[in-house]
C-alpha positions as CSV (number, residue, x, y, z in Angstrom):
1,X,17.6,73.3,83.8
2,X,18.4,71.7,86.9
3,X,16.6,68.4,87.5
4,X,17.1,65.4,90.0
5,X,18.1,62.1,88.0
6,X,15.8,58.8,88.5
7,X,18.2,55.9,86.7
8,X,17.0,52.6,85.6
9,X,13.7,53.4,84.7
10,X,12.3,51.1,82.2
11,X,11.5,52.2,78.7
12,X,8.1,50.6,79.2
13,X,6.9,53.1,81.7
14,X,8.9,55.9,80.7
15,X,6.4,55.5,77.5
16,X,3.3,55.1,79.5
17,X,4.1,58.2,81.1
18,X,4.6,60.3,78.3
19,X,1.1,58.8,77.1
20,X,-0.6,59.7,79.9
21,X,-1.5,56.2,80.9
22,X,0.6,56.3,84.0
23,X,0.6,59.1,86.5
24,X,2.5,58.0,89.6
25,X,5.9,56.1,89.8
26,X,7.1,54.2,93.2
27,X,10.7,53.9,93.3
28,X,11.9,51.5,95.8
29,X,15.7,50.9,94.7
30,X,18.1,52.5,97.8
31,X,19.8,55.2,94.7
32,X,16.2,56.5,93.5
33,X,14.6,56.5,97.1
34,X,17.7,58.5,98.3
35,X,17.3,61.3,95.6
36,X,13.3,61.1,95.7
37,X,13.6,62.1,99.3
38,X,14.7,65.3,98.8
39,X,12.4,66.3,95.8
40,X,9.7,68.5,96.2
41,X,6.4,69.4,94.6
42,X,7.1,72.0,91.3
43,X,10.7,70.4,91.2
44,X,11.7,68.8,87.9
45,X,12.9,65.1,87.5
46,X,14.9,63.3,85.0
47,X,14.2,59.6,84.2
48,X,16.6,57.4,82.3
49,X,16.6,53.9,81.0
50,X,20.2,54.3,81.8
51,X,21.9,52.4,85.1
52,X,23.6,54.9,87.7
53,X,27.1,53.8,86.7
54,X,26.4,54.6,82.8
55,X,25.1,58.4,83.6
56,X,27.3,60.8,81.7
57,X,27.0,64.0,79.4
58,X,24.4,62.7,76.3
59,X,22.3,60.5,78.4
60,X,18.9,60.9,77.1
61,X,15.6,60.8,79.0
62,X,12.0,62.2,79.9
63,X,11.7,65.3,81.8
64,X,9.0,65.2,84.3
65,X,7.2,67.9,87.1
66,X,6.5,66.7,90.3
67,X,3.1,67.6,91.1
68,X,2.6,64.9,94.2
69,X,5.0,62.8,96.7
70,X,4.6,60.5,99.1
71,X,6.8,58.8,101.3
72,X,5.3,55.3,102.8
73,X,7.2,52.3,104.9
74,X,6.1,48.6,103.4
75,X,6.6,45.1,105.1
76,X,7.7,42.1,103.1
77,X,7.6,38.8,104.9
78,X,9.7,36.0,104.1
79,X,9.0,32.4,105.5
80,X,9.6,28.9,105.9
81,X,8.4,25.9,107.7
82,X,11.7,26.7,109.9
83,X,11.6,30.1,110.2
84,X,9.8,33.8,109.4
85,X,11.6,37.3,108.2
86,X,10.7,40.6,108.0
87,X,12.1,43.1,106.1
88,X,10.7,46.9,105.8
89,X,11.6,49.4,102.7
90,X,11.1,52.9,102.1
91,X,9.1,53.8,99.3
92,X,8.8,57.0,97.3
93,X,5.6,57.7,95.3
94,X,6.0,60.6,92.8
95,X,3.0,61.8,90.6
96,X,4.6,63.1,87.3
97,X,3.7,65.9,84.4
98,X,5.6,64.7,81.5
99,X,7.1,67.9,79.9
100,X,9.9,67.3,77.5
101,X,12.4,65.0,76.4
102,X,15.7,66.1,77.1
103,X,19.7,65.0,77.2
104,X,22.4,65.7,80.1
105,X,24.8,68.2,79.7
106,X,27.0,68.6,83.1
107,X,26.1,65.5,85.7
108,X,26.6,67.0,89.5
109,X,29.2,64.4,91.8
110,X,27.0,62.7,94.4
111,X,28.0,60.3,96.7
112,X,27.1,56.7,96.5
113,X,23.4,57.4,98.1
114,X,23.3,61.0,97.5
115,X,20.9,63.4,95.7
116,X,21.5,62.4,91.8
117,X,21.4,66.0,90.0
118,X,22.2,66.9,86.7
119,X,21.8,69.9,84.3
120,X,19.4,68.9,81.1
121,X,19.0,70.5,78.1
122,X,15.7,70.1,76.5
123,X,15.7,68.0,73.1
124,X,13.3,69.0,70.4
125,X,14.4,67.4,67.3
126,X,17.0,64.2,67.4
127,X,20.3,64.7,65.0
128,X,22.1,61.6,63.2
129,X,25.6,61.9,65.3
């Protein structure tokens, strides 16, 4: 199944999604934000533990539905007794179905802020290699 890859996930919510206990993700990092864009409701998602540089065939992860998205601008304000800075990041809010856990098996080429794809194979029991 084709899916759209969300790296650096921490196992922490990967788990509390799979619970049930969380049901929305914001991904603010420029790689995740970049794919996010371009996902729409019913498409599938792929989260990983695993940094962007360390995605290759084997890379293990939750398979998610999108069944929400929103994209929102926030402000961050930096200052000083000298001096004030603003800053303003896109943000990406997904609201996930967990459906499987699954592996990569072909990882598309993207450029270095392009749409992260990947082919997944769903994992139902795990094998000693």
């Amino acid at each position: 199944m084709k899916c759209y890859v969300l790296t650096g996930i921490s196992k922490a919510v990967i788990e509390e999604i799979v619970r049930g206990n969380i049901r929305n993700i914001e991904l603010r990092s420029a790689h995740n934000v970049a794919t996010a864009l371009n996902v729409k409701i019913g498409d599938h998602v792929f989260l990983t533990v695993a940094k962007t540089h360390d995605l290759e065939k084997g890379v293990s992860g939750l398979i998610a539905e999108v069944t929400g998205k929103e994209v929102m601008s926030q402000s961050v304000f930096y200052s000083s007794p000298h001096y004030a800075e603003e800053c303003e990041i896109t943000v990406v809010r997904l609201k996930l179905l967990p459906k499987a856990v699954g592996r990569i098996i072909k990882l598309k080429p993207s450029e270095i802020l392009g749409t992260r794809e990947a082919e997944i194979v769903e994992v139902s029991i795990f094998n000693a290699r």
